[in-house]
VOGU-820577 format. One line per 4 residues: for each residue x, y, z of C-alpha. Coordinates in pm, whole numbers. Layout:
N
X:Y:Z | ...
//
This chain:
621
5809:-12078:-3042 | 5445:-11975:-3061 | 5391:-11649:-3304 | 5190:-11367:-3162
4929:-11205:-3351 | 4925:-10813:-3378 | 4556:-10651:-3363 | 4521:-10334:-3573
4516:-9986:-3408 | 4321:-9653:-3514 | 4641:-9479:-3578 | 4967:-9643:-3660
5250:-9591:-3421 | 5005:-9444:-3180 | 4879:-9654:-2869 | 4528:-9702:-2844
4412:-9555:-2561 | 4575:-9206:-2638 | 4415:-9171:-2990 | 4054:-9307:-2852
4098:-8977:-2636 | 4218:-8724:-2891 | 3899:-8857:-3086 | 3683:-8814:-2824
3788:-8457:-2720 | 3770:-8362:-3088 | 3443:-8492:-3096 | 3358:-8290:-2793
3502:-7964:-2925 | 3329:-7975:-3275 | 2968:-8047:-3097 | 3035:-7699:-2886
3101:-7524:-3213 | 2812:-7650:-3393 | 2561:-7547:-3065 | 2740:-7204:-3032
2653:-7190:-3409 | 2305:-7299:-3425 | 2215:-7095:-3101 | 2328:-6735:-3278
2137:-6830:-3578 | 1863:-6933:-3414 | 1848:-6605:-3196 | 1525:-6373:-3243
1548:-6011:-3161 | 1372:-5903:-2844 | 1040:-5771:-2875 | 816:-5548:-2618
488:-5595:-2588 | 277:-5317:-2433 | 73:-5363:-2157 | -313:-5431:-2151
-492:-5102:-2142 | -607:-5060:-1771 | -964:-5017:-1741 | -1033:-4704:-1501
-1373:-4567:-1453 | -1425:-4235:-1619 | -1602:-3941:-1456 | -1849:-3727:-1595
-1779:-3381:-1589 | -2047:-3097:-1614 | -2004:-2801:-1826 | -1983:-2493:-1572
-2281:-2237:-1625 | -2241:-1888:-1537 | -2547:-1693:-1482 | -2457:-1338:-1643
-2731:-1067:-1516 | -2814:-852:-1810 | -2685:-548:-1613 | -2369:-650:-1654
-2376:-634:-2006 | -2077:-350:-2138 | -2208:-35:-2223 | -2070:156:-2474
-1856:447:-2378 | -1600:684:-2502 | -1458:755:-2171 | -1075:671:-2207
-962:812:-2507 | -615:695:-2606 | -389:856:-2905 | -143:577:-3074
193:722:-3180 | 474:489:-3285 | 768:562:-3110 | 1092:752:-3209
1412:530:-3234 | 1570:796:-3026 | 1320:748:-2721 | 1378:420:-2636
1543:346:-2328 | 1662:9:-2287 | 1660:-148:-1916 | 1982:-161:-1733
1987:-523:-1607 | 2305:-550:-1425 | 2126:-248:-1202 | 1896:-540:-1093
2182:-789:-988 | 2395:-495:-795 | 2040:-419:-611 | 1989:-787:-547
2327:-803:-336 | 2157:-590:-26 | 1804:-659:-143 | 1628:-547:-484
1796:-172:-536 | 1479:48:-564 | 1200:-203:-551 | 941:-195:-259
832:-569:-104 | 496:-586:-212 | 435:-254:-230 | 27:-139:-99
-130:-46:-475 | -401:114:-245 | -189:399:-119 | -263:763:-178
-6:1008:-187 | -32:1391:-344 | 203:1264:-594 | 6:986:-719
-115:657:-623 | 57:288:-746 | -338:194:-920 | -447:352:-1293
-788:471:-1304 | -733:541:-1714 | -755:906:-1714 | -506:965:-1519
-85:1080:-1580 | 166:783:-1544 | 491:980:-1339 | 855:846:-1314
1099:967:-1064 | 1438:1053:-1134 | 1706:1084:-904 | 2033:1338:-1066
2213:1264:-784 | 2283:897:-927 | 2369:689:-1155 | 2139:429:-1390
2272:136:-1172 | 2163:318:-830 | 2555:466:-718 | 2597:778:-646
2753:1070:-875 | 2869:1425:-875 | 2585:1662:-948 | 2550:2018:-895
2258:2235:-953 | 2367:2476:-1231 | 2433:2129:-1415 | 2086:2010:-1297
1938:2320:-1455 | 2074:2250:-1815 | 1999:1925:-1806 | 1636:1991:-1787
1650:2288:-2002 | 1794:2047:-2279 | 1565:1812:-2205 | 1278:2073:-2243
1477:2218:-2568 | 1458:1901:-2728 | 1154:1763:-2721 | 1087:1613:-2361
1234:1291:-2460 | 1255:1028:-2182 | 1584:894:-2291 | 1757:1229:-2173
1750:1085:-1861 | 1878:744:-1967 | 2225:769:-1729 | 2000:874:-1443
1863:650:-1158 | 1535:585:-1248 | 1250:461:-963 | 1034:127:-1079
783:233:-927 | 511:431:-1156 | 270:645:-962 | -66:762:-1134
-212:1105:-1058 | -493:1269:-1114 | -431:1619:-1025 | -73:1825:-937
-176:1968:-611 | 159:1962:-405 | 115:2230:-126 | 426:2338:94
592:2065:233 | 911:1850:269 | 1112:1800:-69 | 1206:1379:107
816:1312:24 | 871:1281:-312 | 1122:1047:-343 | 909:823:-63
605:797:-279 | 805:677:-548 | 951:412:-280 | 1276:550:-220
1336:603:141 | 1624:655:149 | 1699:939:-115 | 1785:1240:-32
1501:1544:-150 | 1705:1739:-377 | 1802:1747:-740 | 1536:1510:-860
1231:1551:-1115 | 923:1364:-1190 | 787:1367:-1540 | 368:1235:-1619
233:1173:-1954 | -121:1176:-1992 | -370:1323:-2207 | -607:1671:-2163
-934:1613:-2264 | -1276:1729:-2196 | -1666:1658:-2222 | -1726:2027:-2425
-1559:2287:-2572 | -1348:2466:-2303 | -1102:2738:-2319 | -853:2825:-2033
-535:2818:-1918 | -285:2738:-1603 | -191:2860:-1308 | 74:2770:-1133
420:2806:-882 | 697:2553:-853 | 906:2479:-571 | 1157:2482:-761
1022:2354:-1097 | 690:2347:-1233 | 655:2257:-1666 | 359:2176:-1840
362:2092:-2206 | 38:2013:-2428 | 2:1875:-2770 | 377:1963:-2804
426:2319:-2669 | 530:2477:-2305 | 197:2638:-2234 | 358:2667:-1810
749:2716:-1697 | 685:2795:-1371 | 1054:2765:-1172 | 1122:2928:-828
1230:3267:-896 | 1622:3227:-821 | 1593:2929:-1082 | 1412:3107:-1371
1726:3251:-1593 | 1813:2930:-1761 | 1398:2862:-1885 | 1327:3208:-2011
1481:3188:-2320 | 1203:2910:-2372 | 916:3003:-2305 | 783:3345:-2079
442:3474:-1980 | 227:3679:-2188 | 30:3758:-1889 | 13:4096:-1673
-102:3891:-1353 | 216:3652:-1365 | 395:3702:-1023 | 148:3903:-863
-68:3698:-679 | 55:3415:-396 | 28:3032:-487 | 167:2796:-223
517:3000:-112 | 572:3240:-383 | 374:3444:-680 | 213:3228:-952
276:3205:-1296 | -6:3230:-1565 | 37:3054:-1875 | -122:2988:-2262
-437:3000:-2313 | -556:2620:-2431 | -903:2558:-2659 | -1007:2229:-2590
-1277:2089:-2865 | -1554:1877:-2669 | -1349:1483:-2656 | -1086:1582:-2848
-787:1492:-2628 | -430:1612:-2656 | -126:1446:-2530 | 0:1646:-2211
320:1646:-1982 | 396:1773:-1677 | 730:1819:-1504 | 810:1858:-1118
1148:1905:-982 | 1314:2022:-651 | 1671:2173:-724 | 1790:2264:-376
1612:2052:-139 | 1417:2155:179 | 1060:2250:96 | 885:2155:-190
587:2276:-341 | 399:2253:-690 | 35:2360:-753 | -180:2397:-1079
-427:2536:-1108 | -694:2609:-1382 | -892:2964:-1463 | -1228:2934:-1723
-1245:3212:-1989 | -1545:3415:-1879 | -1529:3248:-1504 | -1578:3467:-1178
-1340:3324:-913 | -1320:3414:-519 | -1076:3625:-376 | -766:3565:-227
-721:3727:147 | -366:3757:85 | -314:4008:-229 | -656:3939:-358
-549:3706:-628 | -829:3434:-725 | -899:3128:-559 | -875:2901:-840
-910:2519:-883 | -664:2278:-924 | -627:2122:-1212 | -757:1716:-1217
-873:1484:-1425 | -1090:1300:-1144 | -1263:1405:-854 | -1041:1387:-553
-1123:1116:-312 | -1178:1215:43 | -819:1104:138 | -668:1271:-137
-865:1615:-62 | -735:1596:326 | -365:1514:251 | -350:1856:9
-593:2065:235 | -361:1968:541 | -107:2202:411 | -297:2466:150
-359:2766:259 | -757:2802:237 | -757:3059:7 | -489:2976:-220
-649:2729:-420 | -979:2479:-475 | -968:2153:-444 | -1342:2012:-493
-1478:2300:-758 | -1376:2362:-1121 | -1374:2159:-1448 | -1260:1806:-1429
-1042:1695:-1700 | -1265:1387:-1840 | -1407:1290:-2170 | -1782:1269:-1968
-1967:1467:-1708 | -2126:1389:-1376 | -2404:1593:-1280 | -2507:1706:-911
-2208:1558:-800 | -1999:1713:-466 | -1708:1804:-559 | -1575:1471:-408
-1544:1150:-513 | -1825:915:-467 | -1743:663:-101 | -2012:433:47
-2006:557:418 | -1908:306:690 | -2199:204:839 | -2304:320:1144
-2207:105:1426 | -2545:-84:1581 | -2629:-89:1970 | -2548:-357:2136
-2895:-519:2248 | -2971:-553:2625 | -2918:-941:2715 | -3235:-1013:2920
-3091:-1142:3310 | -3349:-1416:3309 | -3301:-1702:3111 | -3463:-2128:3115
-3188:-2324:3297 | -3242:-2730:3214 | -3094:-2998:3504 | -2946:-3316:3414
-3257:-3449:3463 | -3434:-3275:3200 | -3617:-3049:3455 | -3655:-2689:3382
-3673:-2333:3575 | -3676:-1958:3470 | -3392:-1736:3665 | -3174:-1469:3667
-2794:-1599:3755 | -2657:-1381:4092 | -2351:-1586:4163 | -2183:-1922:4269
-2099:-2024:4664 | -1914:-2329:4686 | -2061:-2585:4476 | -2414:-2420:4470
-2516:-2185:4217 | -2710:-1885:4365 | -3038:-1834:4136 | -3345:-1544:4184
-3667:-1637:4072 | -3889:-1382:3849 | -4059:-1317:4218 | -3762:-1201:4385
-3681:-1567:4581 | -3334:-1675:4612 | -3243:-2071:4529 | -2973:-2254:4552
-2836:-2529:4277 | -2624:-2814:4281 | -2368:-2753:4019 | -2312:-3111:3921
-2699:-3142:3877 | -2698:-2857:3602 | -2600:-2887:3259 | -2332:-2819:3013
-2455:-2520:2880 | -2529:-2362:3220 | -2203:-2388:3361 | -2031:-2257:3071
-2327:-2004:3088 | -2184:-1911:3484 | -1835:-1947:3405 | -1849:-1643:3098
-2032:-1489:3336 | -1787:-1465:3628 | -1429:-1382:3423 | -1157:-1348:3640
-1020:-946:3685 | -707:-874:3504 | -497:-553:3517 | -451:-356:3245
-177:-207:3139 | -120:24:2767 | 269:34:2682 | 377:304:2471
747:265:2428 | 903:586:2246 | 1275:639:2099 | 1374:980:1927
1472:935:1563 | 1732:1066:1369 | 1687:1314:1165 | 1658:1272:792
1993:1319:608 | 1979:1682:402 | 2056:1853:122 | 2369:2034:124
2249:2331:-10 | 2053:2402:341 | 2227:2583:569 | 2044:2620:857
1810:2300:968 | 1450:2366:1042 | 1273:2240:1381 | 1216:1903:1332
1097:1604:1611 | 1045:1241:1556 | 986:968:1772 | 926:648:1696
632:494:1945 | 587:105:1990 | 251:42:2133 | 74:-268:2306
-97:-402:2591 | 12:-608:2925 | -260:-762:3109 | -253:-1017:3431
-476:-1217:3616 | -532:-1083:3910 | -888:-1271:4036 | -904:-1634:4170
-1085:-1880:3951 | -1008:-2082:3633 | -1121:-1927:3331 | -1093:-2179:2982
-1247:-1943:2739 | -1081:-1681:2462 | -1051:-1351:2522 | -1020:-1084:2218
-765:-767:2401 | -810:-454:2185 | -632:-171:2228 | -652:176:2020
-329:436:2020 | -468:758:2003 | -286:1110:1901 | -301:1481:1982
-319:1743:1686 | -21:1986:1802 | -139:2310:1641 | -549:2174:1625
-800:2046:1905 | -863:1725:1745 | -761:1386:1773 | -568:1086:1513
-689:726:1533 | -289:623:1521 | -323:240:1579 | -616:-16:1636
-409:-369:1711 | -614:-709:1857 | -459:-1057:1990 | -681:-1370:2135
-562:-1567:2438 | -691:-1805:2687 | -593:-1780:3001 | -411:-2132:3116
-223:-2277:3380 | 91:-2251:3180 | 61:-1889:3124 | -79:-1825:3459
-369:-1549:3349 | -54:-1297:3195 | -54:-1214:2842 | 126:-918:2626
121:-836:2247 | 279:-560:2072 | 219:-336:1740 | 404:-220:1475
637:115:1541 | 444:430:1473 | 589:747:1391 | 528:1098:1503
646:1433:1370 | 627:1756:1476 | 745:2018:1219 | 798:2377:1151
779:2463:758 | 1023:2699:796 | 1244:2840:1137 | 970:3138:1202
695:2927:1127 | 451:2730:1486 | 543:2387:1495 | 287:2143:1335
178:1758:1346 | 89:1490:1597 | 175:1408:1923 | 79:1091:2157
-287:1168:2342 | -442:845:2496 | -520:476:2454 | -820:226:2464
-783:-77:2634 | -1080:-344:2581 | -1136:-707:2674 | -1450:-925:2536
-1506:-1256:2566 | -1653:-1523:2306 | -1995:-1429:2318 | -1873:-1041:2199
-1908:-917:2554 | -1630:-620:2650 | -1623:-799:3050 | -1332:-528:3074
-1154:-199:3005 | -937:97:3005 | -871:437:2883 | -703:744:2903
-975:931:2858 | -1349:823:2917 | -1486:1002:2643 | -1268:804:2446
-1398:470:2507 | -1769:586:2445 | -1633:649:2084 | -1494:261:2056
-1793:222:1825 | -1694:504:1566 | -1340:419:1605 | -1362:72:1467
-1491:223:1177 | -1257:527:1134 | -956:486:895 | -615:428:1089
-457:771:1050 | -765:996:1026 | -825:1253:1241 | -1172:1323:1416
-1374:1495:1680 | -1500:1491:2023 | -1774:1335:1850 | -1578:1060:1671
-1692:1218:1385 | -1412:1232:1089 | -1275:1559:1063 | -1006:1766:787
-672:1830:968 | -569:2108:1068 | -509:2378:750 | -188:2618:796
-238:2962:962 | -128:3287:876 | 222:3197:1040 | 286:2954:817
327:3181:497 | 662:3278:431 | 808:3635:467 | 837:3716:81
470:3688:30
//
């Protein structure tokens, strides 16, 4: 038997083929760890490389110059003269600003959209000027956050007596509504009139006139040395206070017990003589050394509600004044610290009494003087309105040939335009052989007719809401008029240009023979196919009131008296009108000049309204 020779394996008792694979996987798996090795150590943190810096072309920029004329250089001047005092802790009042999110709910509580700066009111204007009193309004009737609160008058009436007592501080009114709207006046000239006013020069409409104040701070100076003293009659409350002292407590005479134990007159003419709707008051005499100012307060108020009234005045040491018709008291000044602008002058003079007081003479309240001036403050007049020059009939008309022919346009017949030489001789034109400019030339002028229409729609307004403490209501009617214009083609003929419609709402003085510029409104159209020639715009609602002061007294105010109606085309041409009145639209001129809301002649001249009348005064006086 043949022996068989054994070969050697890799592993004993292992078959061959099974440990050449365990190597081989082993192999495998140690290979893997040494690359998963090598490839962490080898890793390199990341790195970020900016980018290139783009080139972008750079612009050169010049320096602005501004030419300054040597005119324009500053001058020196003393004119505002201001006193620094550091406030009190006691007199601060700190803002209520949840007030602000309760009036945000129903719109901003108290605030006025945008309200027009410009305005002029007798109780002050929303602009400074410097020299002038910076008023807040008060309302007693609610509280800081705006809602209302329990608040009779005999309460009223100690709370400004302790706020007088001790030391006019602001903060005395801190749980009181206060308005955020400052006004700035000049001058306390407040003749007879509804107590509501008040509150809506401050911008609230909607508060009732009655148990509210308004305090100014300002300062009293003047150019020389001056000595005088104050007149004055409050409907119901009139306070002055100057470097610290009452100098004026001038309540209605029902109100005075509570203020005499703080300051009273030293003078035999108090009470005598008439000021607004009762006997004035005359107070301290006040030496003024020449710019030396002197801090100076003033505080209105209106207890009961109904009329209001508050007039200053001022009397010169040494000074001869004009008589009063009624009990021969003077006709003194008012107090200001400005000259009263024309607007100013005509809202107080529409309801003063002529001889009760002055409104353009007297001292003016200013660290400076103007000599030769009127008593008025300086406006540029509007300038006068320039004739409209006489368009010459003939003109060159040019064919589309180039040819050329003097003419006067009479009218178009089919497609022939109807021409008259400078000797009289009638032609006849191709239209298609004339050119651009002389068609449109015929079509401005042969605009279609339109009727005209003025719309004046009126409703009757409520009555304001009044004070309880009125018994009987005094004759009172408003109406609310919506004006505008309807107009409609009424001629054949297509007609591509714009037309400007004007229109002007005119008003009646009730108790005068004048006349109130009330509105002045414009709109553009074209007349189209899609419109078909009709066309109607609309104004703003205008209110009218008709008054009595009190139930004895005429009634007073404006009523509705006419209308303008004009059309003009592009070239400024009025092709077409309307009025109430004829003499009306010979004053279109001056009326596009005249302020909306003045009053003016036959003339179209500007003219004062109408001052009160003898049956105006009240019974008393």
């Amino acid at each position: 038997m043949k022996k068989t020779k054994k070969t050697k394996g890799v592993v004993k008792g292992a078959p061959s083929g099974f440990v050449i694979s365990l190597m081989v996987h082993a192999a495998a798996f140690l290979l893997a760890g040494m690359l998963v090795v090598f490839t962490v150590h080898q890793k390199e943190d990341t790195k970020f490389v900016p980018p290139k810096p783009v080139d972008r072309p750079k612009m050169k920029l010049k320096k602005p110059k501004v030419k300054v004329k040597k005119s324009a250089k500053p001058k020196p001047t003393t004119r505002i003269v201001t006193k620094v005092k550091r406030a009190s802790m006691p007199d601060i009042q700190l803002p209520e600003m949840s007030g602000m999110a309760d009036g945000l709910v129903g719109g901003v509580g108290g605030f006025e959209i945008l309200p027009d700066l410009s305005e002029v009111t007798m109780f002050g204007s929303g602009q400074s000027i410097g020299n002038d009193f910076v008023g807040t309004f008060y309302d007693m009737k609610r509280d800081r956050r705006g809602k209302p609160i329990p608040h009779d008058r005999d309460t009223f009436k100690q709370d400004v007596k302790q706020f007088i007592i001790k030391g006019w501080k602001p903060s005395a009114w801190a749980r009181f509504y206060r308005s955020p709207r400052k006004l700035y006046a000049t001058t306390f000239a407040v003749p007879p009139v509804q107590s509501a006013l008040a509150p809506e020069a401050f911008g609230e409409h909607d508060t009732i006139g009655y148990t509210w104040i308004a305090h100014y701070k300002g300062q009293l100076v003047y150019p020389e040395d001056i000595t005088f003293r104050f007149w004055g009659m409050g409907d119901d409350l009139l306070a002055v206070r100057v470097d610290g002292k009452e100098v004026l407590l001038a309540p209605w005479p029902s109100h005075e017990e509570p203020f005499t134990s703080i300051w009273q007159t030293s003078s035999a003419d108090s009470r005598k003589f008439v000021l607004g709707n009762n006997l004035s008051v005359v107070g301290d005499w006040i030496t003024l050394k020449a710019g030396v100012p002197l801090d100076m307060e003033v505080l209105v108020s209106e207890i009961t509600g109904g009329v209001f009234c508050s007039l200053l005045c001022v009397e010169v040491e040494g000074e001869e004044y004009p008589r009063n018709p009624k009990l021969n008291g003077p006709t003194l000044p008012i107090f200001k610290t400005e000259e009263p602008s024309l607007d100013l002058a005509e809202i107080i003079w529409a309801d003063l009494d002529p001889g009760d007081a002055s409104v353009t003479n007297g001292p003016v309240f200013r660290d400076f003087i103007v000599k030769g001036g009127t008593g008025l403050k300086n406006e540029a007049p509007p300038p006068e309105p320039e004739p409209d020059p006489e368009e010459d009939p003939m003109r060159i008309w040019t064919s589309t040939d180039g040819k050329t022919m003097e003419a006067e346009f009479v009218t178009i017949i089919g497609d022939k335009a109807v021409l008259r030489t400078p000797k009289g001789k009638q032609i006849k034109y191709d239209l298609v052989k004339m050119s651009q400019d002389d068609r449109t030339y015929m079509s401005l002028a042969m605009p279609p007719n339109f009727s005209l229409d003025f719309s004046k729609k009126s409703t009757q307004l409520e009555r304001p809401e009044e004070s309880p403490y009125i018994a009987n209501e005094r004759p009172l009617q408003m109406f609310g008029y919506t004006f505008g214009v309807k107009m409609k083609q009424t001629g054949a003929g297509s007609y591509n240009h714009p037309l400007k419609v004007e229109y002007f709402a005119i008003g009646e003085e009730e108790d005068g023979d004048n006349w109130v510029l009330l509105e002045r409104n414009s709109a553009t159209f074209t007349p189209s196919k899609e419109n078909k020639g009709n066309f109607e715009f609309y104004g703003e609602q205008v209110k009218l009131q008709i008054q009595a002061i009190r139930d004895s007294a005429p009634m007073r105010g404006t009523k509705y008296g006419g209308f303008i109606i004009t059309v003009t085309d592009e070239r400024g041409k009025i092709i077409q009108y309307k009025a109430s009145h004829e003499f009306l639209y010979e004053l279109k001129d001056k009326l596009k000049k005249l302020p909306v809301g003045k009053h003016f002649d036959k003339n179209g001249d500007r003219v004062c309204p109408p001052r009160p009348g003898p049956g105006d005064r009240p019974d008393w006086v």
